[in-house]
N, CA and C atoms as a LAMMPS dump frame, in Angstrom:
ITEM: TIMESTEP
0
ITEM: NUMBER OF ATOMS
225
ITEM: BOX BOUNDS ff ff ff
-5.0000000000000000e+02 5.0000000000000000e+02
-5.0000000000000000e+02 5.0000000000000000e+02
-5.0000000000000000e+02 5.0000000000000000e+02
ITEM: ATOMS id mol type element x y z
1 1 1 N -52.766 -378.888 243.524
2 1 2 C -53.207 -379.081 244.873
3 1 3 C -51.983 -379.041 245.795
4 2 1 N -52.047 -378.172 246.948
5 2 2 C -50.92 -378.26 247.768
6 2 3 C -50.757 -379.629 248.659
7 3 1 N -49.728 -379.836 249.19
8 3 2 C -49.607 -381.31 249.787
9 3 3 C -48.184 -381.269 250.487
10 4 1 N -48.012 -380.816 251.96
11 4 2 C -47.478 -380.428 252.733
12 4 3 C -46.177 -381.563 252.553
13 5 1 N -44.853 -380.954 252.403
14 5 2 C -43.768 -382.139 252.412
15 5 3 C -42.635 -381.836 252.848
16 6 1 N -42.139 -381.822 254.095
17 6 2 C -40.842 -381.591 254.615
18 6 3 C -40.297 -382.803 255.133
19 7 1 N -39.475 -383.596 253.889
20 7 2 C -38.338 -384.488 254.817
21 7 3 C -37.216 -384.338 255.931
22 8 1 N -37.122 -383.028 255.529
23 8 2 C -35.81 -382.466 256.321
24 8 3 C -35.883 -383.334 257.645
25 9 1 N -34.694 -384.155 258.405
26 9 2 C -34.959 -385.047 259.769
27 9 3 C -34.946 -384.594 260.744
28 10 1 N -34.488 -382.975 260.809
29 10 2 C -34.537 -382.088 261.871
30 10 3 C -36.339 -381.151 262.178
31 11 1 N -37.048 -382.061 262.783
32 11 2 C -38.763 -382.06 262.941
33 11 3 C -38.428 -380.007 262.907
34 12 1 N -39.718 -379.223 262.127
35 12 2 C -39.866 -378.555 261.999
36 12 3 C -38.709 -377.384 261.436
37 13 1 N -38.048 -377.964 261.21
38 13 2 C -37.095 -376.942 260.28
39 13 3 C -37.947 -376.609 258.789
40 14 1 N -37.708 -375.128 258.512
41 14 2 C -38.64 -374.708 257.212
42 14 3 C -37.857 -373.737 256.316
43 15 1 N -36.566 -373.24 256.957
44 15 2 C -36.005 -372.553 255.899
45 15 3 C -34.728 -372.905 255.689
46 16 1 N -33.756 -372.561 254.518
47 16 2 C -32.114 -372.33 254.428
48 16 3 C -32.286 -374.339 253.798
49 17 1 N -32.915 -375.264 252.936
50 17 2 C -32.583 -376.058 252.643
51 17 3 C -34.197 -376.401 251.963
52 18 1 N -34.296 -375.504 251.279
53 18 2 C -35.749 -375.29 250.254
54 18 3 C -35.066 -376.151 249.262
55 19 1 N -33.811 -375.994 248.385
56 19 2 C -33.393 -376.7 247
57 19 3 C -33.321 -378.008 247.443
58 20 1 N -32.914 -378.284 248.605
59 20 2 C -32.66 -380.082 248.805
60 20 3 C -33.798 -380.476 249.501
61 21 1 N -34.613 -379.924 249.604
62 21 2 C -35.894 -380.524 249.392
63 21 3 C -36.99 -380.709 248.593
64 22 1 N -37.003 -379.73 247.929
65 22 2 C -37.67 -379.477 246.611
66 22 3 C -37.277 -380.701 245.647
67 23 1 N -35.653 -380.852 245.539
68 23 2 C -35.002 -382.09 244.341
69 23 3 C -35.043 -383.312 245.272
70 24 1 N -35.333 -383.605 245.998
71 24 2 C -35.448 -384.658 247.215
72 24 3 C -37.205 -385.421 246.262
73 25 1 N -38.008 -384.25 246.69
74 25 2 C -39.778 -384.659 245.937
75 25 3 C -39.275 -385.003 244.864
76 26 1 N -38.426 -384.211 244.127
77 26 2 C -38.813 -384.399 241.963
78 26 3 C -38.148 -385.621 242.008
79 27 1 N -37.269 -386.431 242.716
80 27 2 C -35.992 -387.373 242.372
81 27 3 C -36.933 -388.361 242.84
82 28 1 N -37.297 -388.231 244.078
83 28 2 C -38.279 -389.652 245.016
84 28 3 C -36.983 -389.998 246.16
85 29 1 N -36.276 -389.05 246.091
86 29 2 C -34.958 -389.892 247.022
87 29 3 C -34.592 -388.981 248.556
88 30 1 N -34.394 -389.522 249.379
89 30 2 C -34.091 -389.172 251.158
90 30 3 C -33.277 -387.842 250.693
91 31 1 N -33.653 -386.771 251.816
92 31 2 C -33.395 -385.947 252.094
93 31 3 C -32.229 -386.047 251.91
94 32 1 N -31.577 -387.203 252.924
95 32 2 C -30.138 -387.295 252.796
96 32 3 C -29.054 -387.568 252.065
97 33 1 N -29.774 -388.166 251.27
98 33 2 C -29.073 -388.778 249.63
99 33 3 C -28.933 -387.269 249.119
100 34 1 N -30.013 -386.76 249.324
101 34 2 C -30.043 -385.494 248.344
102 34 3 C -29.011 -384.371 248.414
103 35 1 N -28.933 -384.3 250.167
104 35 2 C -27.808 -383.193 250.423
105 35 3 C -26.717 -383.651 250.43
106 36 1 N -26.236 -384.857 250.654
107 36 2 C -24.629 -385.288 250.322
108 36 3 C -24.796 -385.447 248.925
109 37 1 N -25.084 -385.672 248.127
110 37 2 C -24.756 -385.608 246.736
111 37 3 C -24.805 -383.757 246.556
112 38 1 N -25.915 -383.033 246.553
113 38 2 C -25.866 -381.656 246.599
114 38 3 C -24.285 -381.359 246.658
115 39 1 N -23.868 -381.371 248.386
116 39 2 C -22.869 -380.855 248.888
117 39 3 C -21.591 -381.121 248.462
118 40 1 N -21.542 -382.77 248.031
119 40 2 C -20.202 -383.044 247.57
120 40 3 C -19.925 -382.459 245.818
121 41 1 N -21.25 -382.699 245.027
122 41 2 C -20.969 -381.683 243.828
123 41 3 C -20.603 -380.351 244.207
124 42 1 N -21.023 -379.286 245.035
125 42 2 C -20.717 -378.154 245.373
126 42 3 C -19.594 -377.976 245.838
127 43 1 N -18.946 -378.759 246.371
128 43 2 C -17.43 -378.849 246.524
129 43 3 C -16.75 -378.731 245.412
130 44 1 N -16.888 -380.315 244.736
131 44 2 C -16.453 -380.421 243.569
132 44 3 C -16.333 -378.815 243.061
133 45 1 N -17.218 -378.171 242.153
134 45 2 C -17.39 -376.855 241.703
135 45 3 C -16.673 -375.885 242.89
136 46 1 N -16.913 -375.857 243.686
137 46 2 C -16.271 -374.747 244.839
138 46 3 C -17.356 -373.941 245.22
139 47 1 N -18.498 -374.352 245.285
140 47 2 C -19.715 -373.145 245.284
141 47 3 C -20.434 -374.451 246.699
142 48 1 N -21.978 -373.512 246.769
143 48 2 C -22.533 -374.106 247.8
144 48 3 C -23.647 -375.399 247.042
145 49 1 N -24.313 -376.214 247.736
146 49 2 C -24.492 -376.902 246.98
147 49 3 C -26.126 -376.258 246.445
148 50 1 N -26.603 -375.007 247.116
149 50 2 C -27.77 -374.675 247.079
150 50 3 C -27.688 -373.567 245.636
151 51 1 N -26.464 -373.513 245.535
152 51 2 C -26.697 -372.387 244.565
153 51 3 C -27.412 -372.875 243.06
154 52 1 N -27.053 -372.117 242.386
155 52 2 C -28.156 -372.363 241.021
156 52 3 C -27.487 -372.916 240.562
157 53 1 N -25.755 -372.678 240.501
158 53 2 C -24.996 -373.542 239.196
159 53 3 C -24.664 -374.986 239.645
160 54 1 N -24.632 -374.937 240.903
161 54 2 C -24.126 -376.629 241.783
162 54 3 C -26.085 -376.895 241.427
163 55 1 N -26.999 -376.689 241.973
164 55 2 C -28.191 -377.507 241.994
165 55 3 C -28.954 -377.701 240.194
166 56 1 N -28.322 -376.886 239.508
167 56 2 C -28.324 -376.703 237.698
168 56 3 C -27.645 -378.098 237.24
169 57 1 N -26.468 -378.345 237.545
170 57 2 C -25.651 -379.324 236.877
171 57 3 C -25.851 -380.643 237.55
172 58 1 N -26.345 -380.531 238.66
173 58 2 C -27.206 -381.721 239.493
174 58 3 C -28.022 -382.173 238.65
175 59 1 N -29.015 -381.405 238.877
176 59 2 C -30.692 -381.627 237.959
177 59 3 C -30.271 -382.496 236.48
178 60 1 N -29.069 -381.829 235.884
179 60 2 C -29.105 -382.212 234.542
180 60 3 C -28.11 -383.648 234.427
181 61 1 N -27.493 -383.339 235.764
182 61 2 C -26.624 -384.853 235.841
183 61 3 C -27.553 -385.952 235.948
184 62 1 N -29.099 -385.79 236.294
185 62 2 C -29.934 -386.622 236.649
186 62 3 C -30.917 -386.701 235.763
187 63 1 N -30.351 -386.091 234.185
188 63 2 C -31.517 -386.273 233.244
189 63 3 C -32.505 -385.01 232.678
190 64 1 N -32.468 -384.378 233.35
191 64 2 C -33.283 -383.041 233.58
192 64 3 C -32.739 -382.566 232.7
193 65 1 N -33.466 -382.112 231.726
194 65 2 C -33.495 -380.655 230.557
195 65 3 C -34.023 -379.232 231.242
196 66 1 N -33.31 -378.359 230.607
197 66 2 C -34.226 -376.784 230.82
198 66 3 C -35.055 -376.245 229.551
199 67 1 N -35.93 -376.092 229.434
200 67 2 C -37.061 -375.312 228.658
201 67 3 C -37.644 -373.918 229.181
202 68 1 N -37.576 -373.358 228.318
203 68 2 C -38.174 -371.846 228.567
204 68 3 C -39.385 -371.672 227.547
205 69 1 N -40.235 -371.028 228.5
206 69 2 C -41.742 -371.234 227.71
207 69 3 C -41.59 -369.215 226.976
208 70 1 N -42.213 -369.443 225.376
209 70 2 C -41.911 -368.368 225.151
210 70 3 C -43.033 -367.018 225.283
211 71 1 N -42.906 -365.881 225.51
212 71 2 C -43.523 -365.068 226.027
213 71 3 C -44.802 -364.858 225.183
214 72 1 N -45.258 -365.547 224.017
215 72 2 C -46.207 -365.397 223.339
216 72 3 C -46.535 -366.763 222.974
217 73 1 N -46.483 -367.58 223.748
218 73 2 C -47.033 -368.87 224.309
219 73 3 C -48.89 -368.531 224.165
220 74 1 N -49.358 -368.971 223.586
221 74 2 C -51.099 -368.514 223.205
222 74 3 C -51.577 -370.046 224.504
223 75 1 N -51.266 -370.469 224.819
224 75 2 C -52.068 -371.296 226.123
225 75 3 C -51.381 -370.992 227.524
């Protein structure tokens, strides 16, 4: 079921900060928590904090496994 959710604090902003909002819902935590932690790991690394390998090593710093479902998955 869809269920409309933009924390972002800037009212109606909708693009260019999809990953720190997206991990903002899965975590339960403020927008803002989300992008200073994001941003300062992405430093750390030297990348942005939106990219795959800064928001990858996030996710997993926070517990998160990756699974790949296999292509002959019968359900």
């Amino acid at each position: 079921m869809y269920s409309y959710f933009n924390p972002n604090p800037i009212k109606n902003k909708r693009v260019g900060d999809c990953v720190v909002r997206a991990i903002s819902k899965a975590l339960n935590q403020s927008w803002e928590e989300t992008y200073i932690e994001l941003s300062l790991l992405g430093y750390i690394m030297g990348d942005w904090g939106s990219s795959n390998a800064v928001w990858n090593a996030y996710l997993k710093s926070k517990g998160f496994t990756r699974e790949f479902v296999s292509n002959d998955c019968p359900e």
